[in-house]
C-alpha positions as a Markdown table, in Angstrom:
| # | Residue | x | y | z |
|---|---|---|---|---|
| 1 | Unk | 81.7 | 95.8 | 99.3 |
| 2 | Unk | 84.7 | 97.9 | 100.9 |
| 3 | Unk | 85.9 | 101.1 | 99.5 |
| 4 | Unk | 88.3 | 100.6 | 96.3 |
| 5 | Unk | 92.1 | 101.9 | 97.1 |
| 6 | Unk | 93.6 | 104.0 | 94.6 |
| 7 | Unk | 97.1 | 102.5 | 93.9 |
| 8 | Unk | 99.8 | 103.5 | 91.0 |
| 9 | Unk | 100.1 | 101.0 | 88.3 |
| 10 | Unk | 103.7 | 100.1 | 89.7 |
| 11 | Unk | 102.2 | 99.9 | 93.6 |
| 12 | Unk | 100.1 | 97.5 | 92.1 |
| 13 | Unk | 103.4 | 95.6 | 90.1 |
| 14 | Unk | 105.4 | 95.2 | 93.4 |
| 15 | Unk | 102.3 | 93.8 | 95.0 |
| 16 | Unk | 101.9 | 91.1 | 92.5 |
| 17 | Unk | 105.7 | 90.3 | 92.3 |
| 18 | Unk | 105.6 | 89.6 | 96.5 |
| 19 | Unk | 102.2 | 87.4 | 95.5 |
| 20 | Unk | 104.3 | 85.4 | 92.8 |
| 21 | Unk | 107.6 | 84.7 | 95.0 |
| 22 | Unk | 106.1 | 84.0 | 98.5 |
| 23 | Unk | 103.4 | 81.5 | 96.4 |
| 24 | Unk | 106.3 | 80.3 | 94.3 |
| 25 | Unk | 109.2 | 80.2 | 96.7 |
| 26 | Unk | 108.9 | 81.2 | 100.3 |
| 27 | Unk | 105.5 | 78.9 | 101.0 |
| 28 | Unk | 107.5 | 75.7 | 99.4 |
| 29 | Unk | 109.9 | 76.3 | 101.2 |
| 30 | Unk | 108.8 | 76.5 | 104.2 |
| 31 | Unk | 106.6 | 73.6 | 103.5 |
| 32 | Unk | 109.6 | 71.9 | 102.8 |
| 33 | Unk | 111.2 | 72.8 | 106.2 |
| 34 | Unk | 108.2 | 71.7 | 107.9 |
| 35 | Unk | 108.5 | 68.3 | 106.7 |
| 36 | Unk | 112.0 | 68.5 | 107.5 |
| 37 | Unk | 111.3 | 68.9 | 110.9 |
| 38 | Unk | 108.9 | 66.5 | 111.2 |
| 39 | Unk | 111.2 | 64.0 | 110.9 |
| 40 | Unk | 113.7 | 64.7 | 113.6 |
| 41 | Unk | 111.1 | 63.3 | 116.0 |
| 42 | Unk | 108.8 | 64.8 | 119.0 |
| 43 | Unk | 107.0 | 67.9 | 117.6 |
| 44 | Unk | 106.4 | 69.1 | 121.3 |
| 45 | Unk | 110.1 | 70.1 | 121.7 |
| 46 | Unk | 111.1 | 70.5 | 117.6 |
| 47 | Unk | 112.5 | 74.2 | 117.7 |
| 48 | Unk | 112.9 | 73.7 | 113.8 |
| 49 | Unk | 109.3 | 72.5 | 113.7 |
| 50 | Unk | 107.9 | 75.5 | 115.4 |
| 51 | Unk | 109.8 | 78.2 | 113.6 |
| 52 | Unk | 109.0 | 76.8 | 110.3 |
| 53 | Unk | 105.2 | 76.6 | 111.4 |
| 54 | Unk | 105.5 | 80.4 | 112.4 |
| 55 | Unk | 107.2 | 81.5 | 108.9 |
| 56 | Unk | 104.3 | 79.8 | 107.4 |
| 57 | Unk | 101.7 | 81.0 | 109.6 |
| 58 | Unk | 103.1 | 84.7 | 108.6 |
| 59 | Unk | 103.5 | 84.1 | 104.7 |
| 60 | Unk | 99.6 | 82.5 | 104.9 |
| 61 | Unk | 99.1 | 86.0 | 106.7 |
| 62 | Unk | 100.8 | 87.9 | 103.9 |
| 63 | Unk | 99.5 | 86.0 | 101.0 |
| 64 | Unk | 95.5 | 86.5 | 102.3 |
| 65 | Unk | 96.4 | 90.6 | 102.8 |
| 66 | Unk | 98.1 | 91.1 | 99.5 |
| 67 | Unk | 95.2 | 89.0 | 97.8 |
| 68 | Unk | 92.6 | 91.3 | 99.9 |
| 69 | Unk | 94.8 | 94.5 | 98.7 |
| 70 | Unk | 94.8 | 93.4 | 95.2 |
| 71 | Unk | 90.6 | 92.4 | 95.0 |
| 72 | Unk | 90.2 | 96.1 | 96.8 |
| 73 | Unk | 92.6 | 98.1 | 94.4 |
| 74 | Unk | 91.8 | 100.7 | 91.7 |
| 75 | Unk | 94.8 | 100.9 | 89.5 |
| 76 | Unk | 95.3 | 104.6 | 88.9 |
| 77 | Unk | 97.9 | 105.0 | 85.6 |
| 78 | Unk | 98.3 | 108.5 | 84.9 |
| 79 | Unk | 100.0 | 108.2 | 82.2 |
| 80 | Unk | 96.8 | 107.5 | 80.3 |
| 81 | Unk | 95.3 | 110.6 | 81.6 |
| 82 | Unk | 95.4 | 114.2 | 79.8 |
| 83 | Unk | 97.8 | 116.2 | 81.2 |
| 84 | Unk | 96.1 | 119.8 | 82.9 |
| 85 | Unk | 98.3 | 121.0 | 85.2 |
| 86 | Unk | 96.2 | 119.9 | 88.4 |
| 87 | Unk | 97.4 | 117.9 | 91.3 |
| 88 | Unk | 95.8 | 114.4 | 91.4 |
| 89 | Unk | 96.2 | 110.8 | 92.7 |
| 90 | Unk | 99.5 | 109.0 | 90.8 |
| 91 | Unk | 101.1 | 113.1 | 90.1 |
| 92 | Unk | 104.7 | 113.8 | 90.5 |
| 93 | Unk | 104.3 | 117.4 | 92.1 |
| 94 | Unk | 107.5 | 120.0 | 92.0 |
| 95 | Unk | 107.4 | 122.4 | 95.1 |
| 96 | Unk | 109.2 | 125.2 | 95.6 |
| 97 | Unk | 109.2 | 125.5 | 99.1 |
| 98 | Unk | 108.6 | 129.9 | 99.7 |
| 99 | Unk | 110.9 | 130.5 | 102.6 |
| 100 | Unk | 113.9 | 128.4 | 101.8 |
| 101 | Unk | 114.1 | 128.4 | 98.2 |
| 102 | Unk | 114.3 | 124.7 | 98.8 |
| 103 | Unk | 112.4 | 122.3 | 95.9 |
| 104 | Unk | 111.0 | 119.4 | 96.7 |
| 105 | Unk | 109.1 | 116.6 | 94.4 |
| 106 | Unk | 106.5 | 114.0 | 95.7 |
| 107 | Unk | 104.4 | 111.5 | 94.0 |
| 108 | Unk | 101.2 | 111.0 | 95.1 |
| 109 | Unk | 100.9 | 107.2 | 95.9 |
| 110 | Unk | 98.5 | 104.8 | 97.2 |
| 111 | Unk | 98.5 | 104.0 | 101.4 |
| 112 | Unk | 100.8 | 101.1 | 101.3 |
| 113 | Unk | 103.2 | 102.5 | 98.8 |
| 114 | Unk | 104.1 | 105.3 | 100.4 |
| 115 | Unk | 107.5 | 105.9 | 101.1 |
| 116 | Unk | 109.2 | 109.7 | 102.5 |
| 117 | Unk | 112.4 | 108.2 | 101.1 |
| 118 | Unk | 111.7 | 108.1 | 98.0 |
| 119 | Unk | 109.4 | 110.9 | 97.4 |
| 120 | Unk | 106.5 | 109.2 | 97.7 |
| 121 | Unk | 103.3 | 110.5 | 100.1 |
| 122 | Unk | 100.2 | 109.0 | 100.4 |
| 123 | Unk | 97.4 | 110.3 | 99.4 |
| 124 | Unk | 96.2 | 110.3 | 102.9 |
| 125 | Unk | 99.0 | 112.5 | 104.0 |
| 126 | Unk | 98.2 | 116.2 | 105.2 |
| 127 | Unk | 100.9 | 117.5 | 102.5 |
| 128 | Unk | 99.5 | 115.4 | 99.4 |
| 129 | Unk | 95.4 | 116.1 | 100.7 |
| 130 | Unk | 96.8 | 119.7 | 100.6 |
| 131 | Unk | 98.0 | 119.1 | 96.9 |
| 132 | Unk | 95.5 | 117.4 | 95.3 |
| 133 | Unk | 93.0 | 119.6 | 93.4 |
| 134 | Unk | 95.5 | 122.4 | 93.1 |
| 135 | Unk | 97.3 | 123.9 | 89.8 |
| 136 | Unk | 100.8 | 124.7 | 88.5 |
| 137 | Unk | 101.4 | 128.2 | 89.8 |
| 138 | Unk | 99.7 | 127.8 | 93.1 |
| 139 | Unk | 100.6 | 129.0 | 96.0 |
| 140 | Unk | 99.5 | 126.2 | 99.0 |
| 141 | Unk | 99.9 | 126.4 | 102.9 |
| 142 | Unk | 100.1 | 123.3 | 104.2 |
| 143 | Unk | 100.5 | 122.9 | 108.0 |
| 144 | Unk | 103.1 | 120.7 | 109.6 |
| 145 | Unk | 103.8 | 120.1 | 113.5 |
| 146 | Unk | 106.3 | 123.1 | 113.5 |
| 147 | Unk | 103.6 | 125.5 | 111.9 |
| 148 | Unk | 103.0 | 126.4 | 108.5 |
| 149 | Unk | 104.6 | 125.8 | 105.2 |
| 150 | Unk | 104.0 | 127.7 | 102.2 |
| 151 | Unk | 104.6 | 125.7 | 98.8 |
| 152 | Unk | 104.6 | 127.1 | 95.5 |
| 153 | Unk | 103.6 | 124.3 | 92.7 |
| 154 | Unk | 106.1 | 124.3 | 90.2 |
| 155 | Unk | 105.7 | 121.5 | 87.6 |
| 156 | Unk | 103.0 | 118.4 | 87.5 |
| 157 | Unk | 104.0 | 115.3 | 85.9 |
| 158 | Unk | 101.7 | 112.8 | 84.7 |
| 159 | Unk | 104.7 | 109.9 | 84.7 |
């Protein structure tokens, strides 16, 4: 059996909300289009026909990934967990970066629900492998491309 992947409990919503509407929606569609298509005549030269096998061909694609995340996932809710102060998988981490005064705050996500944007690193990230383990109150280098960053850990949140 593969590895499990730690995802957040909301990764894990988003994932099953994409399952729903491309089973519910975009695959009869598309289904729907095909037949369409079929219609108008000779396949061989059916622009409509082809695109509409394509779109299904990639939500088929989709469906069988997001099922294989899904099997694979351990649903991490750290909300359930007692709150100690340490940096672990699902945290939202406050950072005080030490040479800018500038703060920061990450949540430490799963691989596929990462997103810079929003303040969410995966786990997998130099920053967030940095993190993990560590207290409020620490003090963390974490190298970047342009040298190295010193962090102090402000605030944990278990959210």
């Amino acid at each position: 059996m593969a590895d499990r992947v730690p995802m957040t409990k909301e990764g894990e919503s988003r994932l099953r909300q994409e399952l729903q509407k491309l089973k519910s929606e975009d695959r009869p569609r598309v289904i729907a289009a095909i037949s369409d298509a079929r219609e108008h005549g000779d396949l061989k030269e059916n622009a409509e026909y082809h695109a509409a096998r394509e779109q299904q061909s990639f939500i088929e694609g989709r469906i069988q990934e997001i099922e294989g995340k899904l099997s694979g996932a351990q649903v991490i809710d750290v909300t359930t967990i007692e709150n100690t102060g340490k940096v672990i998988f699902g945290t939202t981490v406050h950072l005080l970066n030490m040479d800018t005064d500038e703060q920061v705050i990450y949540q430490i996500v799963g691989e596929d629900e990462a997103d810079i944007k929003a303040g969410k690193l995966s786990i997998s990230s130099p920053i967030a492998r940095a993190l993990v383990g560590k207290s409020e109150g620490d003090v963390v280098a974490i190298r970047v491309p342009s040298g190295t960053v010193e962090y102090e850990i402000e605030e944990v949140e278990y959210v």
